[in-house]
C-alpha positions in Angstrom: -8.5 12.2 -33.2 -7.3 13.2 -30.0 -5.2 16.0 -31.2 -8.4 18.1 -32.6 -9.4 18.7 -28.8 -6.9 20.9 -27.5 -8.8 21.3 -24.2 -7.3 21.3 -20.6 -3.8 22.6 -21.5 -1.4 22.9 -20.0 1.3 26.0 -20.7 3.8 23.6 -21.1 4.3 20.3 -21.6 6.0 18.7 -19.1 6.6 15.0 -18.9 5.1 14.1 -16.2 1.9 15.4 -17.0 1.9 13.7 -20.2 4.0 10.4 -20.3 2.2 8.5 -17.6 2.1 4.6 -16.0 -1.3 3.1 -17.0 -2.1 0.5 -14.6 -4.4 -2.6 -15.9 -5.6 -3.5 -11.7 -8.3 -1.5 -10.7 -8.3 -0.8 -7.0 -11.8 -0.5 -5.6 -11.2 -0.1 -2.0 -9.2 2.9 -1.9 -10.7 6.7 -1.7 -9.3 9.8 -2.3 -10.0 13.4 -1.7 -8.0 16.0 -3.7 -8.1 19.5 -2.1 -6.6 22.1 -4.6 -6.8 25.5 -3.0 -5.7 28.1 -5.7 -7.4 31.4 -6.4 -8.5 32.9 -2.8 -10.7 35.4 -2.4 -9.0 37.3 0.4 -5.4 36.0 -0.2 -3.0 36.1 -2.7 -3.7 33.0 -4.8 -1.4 29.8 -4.9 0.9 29.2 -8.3 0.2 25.8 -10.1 -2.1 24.5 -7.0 -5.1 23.3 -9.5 -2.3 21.9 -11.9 -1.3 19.8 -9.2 -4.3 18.5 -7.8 -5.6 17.5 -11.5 -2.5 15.5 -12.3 -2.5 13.8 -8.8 -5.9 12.7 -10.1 -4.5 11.4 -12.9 -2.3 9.0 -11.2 -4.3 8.0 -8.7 -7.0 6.5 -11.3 -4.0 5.9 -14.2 -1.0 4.9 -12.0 -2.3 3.3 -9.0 -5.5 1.8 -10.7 -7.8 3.8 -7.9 -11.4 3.3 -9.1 -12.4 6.7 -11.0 -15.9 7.2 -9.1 -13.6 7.1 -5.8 -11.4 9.8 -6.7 -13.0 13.4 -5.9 -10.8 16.2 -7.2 -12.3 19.4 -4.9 -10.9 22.6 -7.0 -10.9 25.9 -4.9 -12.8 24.8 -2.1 -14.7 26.7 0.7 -14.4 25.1 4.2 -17.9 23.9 3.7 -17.1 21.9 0.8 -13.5 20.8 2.2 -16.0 19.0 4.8 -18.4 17.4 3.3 -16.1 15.7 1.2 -14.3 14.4 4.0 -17.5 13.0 5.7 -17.8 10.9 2.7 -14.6 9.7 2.7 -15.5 9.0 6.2 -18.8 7.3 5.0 -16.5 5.2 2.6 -14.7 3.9 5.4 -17.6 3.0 7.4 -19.0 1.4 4.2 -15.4 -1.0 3.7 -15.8 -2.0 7.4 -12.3 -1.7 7.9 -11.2 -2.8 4.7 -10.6 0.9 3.0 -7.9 3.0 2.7 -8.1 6.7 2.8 -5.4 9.5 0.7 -6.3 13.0 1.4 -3.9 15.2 -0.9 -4.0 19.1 -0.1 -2.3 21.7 -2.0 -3.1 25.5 -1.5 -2.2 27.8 1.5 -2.0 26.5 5.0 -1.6 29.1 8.3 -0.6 29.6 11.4 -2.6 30.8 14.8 0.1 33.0 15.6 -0.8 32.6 19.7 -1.6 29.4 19.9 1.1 28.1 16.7 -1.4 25.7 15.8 -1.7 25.1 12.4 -4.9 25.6 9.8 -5.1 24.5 5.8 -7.1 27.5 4.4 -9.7 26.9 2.3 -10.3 29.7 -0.4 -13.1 31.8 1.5 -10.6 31.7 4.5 -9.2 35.0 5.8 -5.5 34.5 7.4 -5.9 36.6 10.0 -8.8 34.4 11.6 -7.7 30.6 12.5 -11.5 30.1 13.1 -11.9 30.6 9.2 -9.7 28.0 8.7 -9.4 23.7 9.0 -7.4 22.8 12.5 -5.1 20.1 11.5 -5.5 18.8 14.9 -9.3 18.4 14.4 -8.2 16.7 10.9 -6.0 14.6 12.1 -8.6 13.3 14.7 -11.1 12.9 12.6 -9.4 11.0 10.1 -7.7 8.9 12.9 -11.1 7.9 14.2 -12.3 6.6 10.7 -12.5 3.0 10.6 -10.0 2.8 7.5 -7.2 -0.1 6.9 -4.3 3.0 6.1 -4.8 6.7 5.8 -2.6 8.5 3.9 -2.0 12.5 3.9 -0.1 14.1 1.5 0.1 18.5 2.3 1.8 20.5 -0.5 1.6 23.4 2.0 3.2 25.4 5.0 2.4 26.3 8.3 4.7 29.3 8.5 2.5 32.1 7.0 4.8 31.8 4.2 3.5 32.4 0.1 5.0 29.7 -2.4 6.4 32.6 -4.1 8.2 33.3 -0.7 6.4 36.5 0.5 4.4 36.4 3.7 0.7 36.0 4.1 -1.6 39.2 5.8 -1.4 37.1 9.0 2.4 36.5 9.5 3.8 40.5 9.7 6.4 39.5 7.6 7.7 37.2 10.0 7.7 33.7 9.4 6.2 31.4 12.6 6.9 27.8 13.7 3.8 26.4 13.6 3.4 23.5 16.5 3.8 20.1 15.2 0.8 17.8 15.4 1.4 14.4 15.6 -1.1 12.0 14.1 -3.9 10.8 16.7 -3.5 6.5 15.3 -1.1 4.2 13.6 -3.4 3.9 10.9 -2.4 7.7 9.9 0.8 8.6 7.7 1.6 12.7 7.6 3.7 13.5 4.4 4.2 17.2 4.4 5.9 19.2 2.4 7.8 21.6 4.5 8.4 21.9 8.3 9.6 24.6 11.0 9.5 28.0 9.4 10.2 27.0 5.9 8.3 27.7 2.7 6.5 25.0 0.4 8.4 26.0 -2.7 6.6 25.9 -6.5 9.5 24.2 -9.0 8.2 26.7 -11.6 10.0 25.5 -14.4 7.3 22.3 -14.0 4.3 24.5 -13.4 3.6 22.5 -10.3 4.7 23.0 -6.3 8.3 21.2 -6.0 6.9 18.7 -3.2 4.0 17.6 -5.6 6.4 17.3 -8.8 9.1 14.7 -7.2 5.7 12.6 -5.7 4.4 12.2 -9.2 8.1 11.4 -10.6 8.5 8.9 -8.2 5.3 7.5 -9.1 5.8 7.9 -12.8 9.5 6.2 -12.7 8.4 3.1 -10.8 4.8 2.9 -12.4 3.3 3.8 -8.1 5.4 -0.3 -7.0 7.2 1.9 -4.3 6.8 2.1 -0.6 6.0 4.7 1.4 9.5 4.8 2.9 10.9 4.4 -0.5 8.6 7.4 -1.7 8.7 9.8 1.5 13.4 9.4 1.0 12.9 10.2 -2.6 11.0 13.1 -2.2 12.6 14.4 0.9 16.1 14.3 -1.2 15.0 15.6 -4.3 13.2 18.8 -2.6 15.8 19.9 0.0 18.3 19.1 -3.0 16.2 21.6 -5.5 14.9 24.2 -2.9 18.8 25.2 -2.4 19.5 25.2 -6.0 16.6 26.9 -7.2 15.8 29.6 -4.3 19.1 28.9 -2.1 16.8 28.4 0.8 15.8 25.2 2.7 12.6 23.3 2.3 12.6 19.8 4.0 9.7 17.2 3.7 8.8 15.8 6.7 6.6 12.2 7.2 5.3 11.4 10.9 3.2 8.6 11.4 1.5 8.1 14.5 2.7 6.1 17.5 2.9 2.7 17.2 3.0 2.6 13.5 6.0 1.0 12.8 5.4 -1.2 9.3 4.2 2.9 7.7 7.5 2.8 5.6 6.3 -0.8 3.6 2.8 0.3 2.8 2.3 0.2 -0.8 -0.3 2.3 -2.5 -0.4 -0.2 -5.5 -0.2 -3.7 -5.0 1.4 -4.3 -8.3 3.6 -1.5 -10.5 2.3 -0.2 -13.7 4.3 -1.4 -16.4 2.7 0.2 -19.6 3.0 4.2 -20.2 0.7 6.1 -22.0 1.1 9.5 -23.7 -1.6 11.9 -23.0 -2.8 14.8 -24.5 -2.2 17.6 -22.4 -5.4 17.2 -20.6 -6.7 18.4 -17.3 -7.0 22.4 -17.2 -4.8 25.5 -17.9 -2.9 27.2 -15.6 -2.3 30.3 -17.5 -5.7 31.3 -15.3 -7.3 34.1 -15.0 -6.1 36.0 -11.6 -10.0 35.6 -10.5 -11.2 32.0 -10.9 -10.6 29.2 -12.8 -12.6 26.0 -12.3 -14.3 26.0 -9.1 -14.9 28.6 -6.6 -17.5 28.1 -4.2 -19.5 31.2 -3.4 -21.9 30.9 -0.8 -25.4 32.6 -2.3 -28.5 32.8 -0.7 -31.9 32.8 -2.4 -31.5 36.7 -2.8 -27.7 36.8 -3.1 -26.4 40.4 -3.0 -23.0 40.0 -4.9 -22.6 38.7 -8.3 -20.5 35.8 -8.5 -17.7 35.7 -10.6 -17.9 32.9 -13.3 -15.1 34.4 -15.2 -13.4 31.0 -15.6 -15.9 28.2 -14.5 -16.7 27.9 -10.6 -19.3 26.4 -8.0 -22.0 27.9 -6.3 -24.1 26.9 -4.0 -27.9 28.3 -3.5 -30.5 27.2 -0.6 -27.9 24.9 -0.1 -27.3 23.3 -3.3 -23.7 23.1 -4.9 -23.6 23.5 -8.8 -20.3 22.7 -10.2 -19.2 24.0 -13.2 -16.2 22.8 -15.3 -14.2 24.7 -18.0 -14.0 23.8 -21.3 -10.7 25.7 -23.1 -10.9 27.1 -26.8 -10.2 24.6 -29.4 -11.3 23.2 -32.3 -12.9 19.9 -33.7 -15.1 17.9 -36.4 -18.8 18.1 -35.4 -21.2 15.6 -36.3 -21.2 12.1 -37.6 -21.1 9.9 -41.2 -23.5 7.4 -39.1 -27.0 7.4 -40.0 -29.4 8.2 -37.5 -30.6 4.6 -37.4 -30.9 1.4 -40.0 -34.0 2.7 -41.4 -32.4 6.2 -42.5 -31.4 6.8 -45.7 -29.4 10.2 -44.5 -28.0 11.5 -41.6 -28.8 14.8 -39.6 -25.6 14.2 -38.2 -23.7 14.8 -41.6 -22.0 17.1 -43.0 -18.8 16.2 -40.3 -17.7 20.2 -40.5 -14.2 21.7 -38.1 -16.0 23.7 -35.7 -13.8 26.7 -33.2 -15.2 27.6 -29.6 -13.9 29.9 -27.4 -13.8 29.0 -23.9 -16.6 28.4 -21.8 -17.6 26.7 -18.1 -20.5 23.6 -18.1 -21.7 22.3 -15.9 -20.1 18.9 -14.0 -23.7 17.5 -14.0 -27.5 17.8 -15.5 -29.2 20.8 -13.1 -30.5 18.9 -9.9 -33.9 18.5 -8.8 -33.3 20.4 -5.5 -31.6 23.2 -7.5 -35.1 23.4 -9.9 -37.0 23.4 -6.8 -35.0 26.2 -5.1 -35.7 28.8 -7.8 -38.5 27.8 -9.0 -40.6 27.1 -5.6 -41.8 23.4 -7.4 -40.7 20.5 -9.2 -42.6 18.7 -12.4 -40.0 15.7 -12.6 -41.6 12.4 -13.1 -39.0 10.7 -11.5 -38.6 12.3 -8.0 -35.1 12.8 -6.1 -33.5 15.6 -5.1 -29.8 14.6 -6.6 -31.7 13.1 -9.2 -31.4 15.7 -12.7 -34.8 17.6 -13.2 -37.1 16.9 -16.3 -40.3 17.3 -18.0 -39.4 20.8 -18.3 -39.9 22.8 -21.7 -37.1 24.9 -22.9 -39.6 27.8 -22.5 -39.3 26.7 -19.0 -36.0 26.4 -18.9 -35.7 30.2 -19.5 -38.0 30.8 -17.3 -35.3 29.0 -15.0 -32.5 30.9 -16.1 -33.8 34.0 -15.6 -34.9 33.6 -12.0 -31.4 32.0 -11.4 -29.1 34.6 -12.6 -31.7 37.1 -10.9 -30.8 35.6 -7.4 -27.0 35.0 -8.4 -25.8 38.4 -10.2 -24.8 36.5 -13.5 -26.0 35.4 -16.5 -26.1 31.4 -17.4 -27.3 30.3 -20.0 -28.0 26.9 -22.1 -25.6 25.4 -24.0 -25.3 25.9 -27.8 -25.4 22.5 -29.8 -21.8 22.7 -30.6 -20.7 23.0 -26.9 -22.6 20.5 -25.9 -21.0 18.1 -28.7 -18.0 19.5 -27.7 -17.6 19.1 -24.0 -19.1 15.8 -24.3 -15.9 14.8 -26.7 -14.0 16.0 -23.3 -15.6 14.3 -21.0 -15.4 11.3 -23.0 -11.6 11.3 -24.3 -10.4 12.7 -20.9 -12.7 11.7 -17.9 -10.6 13.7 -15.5 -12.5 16.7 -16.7 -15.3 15.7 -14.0 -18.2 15.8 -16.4 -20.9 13.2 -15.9 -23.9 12.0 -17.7 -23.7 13.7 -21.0 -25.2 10.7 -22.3 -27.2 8.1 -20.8 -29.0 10.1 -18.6 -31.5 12.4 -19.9 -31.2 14.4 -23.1 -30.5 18.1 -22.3 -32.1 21.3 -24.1 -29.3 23.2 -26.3 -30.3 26.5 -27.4 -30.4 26.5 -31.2 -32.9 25.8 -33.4 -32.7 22.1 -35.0 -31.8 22.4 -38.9 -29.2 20.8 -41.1 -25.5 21.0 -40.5 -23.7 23.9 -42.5 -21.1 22.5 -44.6 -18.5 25.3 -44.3 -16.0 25.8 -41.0 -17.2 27.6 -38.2 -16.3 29.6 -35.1 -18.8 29.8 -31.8 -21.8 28.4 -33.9 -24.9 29.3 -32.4 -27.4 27.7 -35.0 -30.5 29.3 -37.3 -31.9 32.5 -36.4 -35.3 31.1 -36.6 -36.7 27.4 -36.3 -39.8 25.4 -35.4 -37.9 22.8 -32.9 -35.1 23.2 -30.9 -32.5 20.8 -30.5 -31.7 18.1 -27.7 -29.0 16.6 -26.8 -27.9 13.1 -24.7 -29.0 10.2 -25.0 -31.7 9.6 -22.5 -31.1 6.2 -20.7 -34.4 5.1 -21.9 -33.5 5.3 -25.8 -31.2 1.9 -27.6 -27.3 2.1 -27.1 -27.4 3.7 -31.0 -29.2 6.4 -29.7 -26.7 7.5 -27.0 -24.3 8.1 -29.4 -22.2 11.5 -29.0 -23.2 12.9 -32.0 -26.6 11.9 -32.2 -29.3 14.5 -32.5 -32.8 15.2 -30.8 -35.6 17.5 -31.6 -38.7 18.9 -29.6 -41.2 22.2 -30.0 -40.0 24.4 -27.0 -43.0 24.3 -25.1 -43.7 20.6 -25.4 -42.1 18.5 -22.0 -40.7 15.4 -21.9 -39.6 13.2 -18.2 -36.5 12.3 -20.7 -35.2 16.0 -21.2 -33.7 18.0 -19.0 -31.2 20.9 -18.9 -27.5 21.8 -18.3 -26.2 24.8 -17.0 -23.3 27.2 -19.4 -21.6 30.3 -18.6 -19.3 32.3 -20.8 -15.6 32.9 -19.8 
């Protein structure tokens, strides 16, 4: 079945995006942050920096067994986002008492102060001609030093030399590439892997669609299913870099590890305890990287409650409002069989689920989770939830309210969300469920979720971008609230309510068209 969801392509299909170690150990005590700085708004944008943050992600859970709800992939971030995931990694460690292990993975554009040569990862609101825009790795490297964690482990597809991966110079450099300062890691529980050092560029292997430091990591992993030390890794890498930045851009690019004083058992840490020894082919999963020049999954834009520019949603992104950050995740066109043969329960003698019909849908963004609490709140100045929390998703609101919602919110943001049509719904919840990587959450089990159509019988023909009857008496709902049996939480299944009436097990979901 997997081959009627064509979403998250990749361009190409390169093996070690696709043929990858599955390991059977789950490793709890591990936590990773993924930084994957691509499409800046004030700099030129980095080639294939989301492609390799997603399949780092999928090693990390695959490969090295990493629990999934420890893993936090942090597309196109701002430099408020870049830190408040790494206070919770920080919170993790404090949690593990000592017993954690940290991975921080960075790929996008990293800077140089060019008076002090101290170097700065730049997150995607960042301007390169201010160092106080960007992330010190000084102050990084102290702050992760001071977290109570067993190993910490950074990995930095990136260069300090105000260098492009496509070799040009940054707005900050003048055309001259610096020597950023080296900054040597504050406690022997810290490991630097970087990609490049001096005044050399961190190179994209293009023919991989990923950055050439990130490709050999992940064939290193994929070849010895992640059993390899970090000495055995960091020579690998090193070798196979320098070897390919001659041959393919006849200019050097040298990988550097420093570890900090005192550490010196860094090159036998492992980050599996035991090697994956079973492969999996994948679908090409994850997300495209023939993106738009603009955005592609996450950009956060920083709105107040009367934002002034329209944010550009033009292929998925975050937002934040009052303080809140909605994710939103894309969803690539594709095709695949809506509905369900099963009957709605074992008193049914047919199913609303049936005709199963092929169903075409361009691309569109979702949202990662069910609209917060604190985001209702926010635009709407109350909340009618009967179960209160602020991170908790909103409900007992009508889908006449839920417009009301909409229209409030794309009045303070410039744009124009909207609810999801039944077959999107169905659809990205087939993605989040056949390739979890995708970031969605809750789609069932939580609280059903309006869709916009009307409820009525499946058609029996094909269709492309369904969008239900014209008119109706009920609309439709979605989900699986976590109050209804196991039966009822099925995918498919289908819900029904007048759009006025509330309920504390419906809530909403946020869509925007690409």
């Amino acid at each position: 079945m997997a081959a009627l969801f064509p979403v998250y392509c990749w361009a190409q299909d390169s093996n070690i995006d696709t043929h990858v170690a599955v390991n059977d150990l789950e490793d709890p005590n591990t936590y990773v942050v993924i930084i994957s700085n691509e499409n800046y708004q004030f700099e030129e944008k980095v080639p294939f920096a989301l492609n390799d943050g997603r399949t780092f992600a999928l090693y990390c859970e695959k490969t090295l067994g990493i629990s999934r709800s420890n893993i936090k992939f942090v597309p196109d971030a701002t430099m408020g986002v870049m830190k408040r995931n790494l206070s919770l990694m920080e919170s993790f460690m404090k949690m593990k008492q000592g017993e954690g292990r940290a991975i921080l993975y960075y790929s996008g554009h990293g800077m140089p102060d060019e008076d002090s040569k101290k170097a700065y990862l730049l997150p995607i609101d960042g301007f390169s001609t201010d160092p106080s825009t960007g992330m010190s790795t000084e102050d990084l490297y102290r702050q992760l030093g001071n977290m109570p964690s067993k190993a910490t482990l950074v990995l930095l597809d990136a260069c300090f030399s105000g260098a492009k991966r496509d070799g040009g110079m940054m707005k900050s450099s003048r055309g001259v590439a610096i020597k950023a300062k080296d900054t040597p890691p504050v406690s022997d529980k810290l490991v630097v892997f970087s990609a490049a050092q001096g005044n050399e560029t961190a190179h994209p292997l293009k023919s991989t669609e990923h950055g050439m430091f990130t490709y050999f990591l992940l064939e290193e992993l994929q070849k010895t299913g992640g059993g390899v030390t970090l000495g055995e890794l960091s020579d690998y890498v090193t070798q196979h870099v320098s070897e390919a930045a001659l041959r393919e851009n006849e200019k050097s690019q040298t990988p550097s590890l420093v570890a900090g004083a005192g550490n010196n058992d860094w090159r036998n840490w492992k980050l599996t305890e035991n090697a994956a020894t079973k492969y999996v082919n994948f679908p090409k999963t994850l997300a495209s990287v023939n993106q738009p020049k603009t955005n592609v999954e996450s950009v956060a834009a920083t709105a107040p409650p009367k934002q002034q520019a329209t944010l550009d949603m033009s292929a998925g992104g975050a937002f934040s409002l009052a303080g809140v950050t909605v994710e939103m995740v894309r969803i690539d066109e594709g095709s695949f069989m809506m509905g369900s043969k099963d009957l709605n329960s074992e008193f049914s003698t047919f199913s609303m689920n049936m005709p199963v019909h092929q169903v075409a849908l361009k691309a569109f963004a979702i949202g990662k989770t069910e609209v917060k609490q604190s985001l209702w709140e926010a635009v709407m100045g109350s909340n009618p939830s009967a179960n209160k929390g602020a991170d908790k998703p909103v409900e007992n609101v009508s889908w006449d309210d839920c417009q009301e919602f909409l229209r409030k919110l794309n009045s303070m943001c410039g744009t124009q969300f909207r609810l999801p049509t039944e077959a999107e719904w169905e659809y990205a919840a087939i993605c989040g469920s056949n390739y979890p990587a995708s970031g969605l959450t809750d789609l069932t089990g939580s609280v059903d979720e309006w869709c916009n159509d009307y409820y009525a019988r499946y058609a029996q023909m094909n269709q492309s971008n369904p969008k239900g009857p014209s008119m109706g008496f009920q609309r439709v709902v979605r989900g699986g609230a976590n109050t209804r049996l196991s039966s009822r939480q099925r995918i498919s299944q289908r819900g029904h309510l007048k759009p006025q009436n509330t309920s504390p097990m419906v809530g909403l979901r946020l869509v925007h068209d690409l």
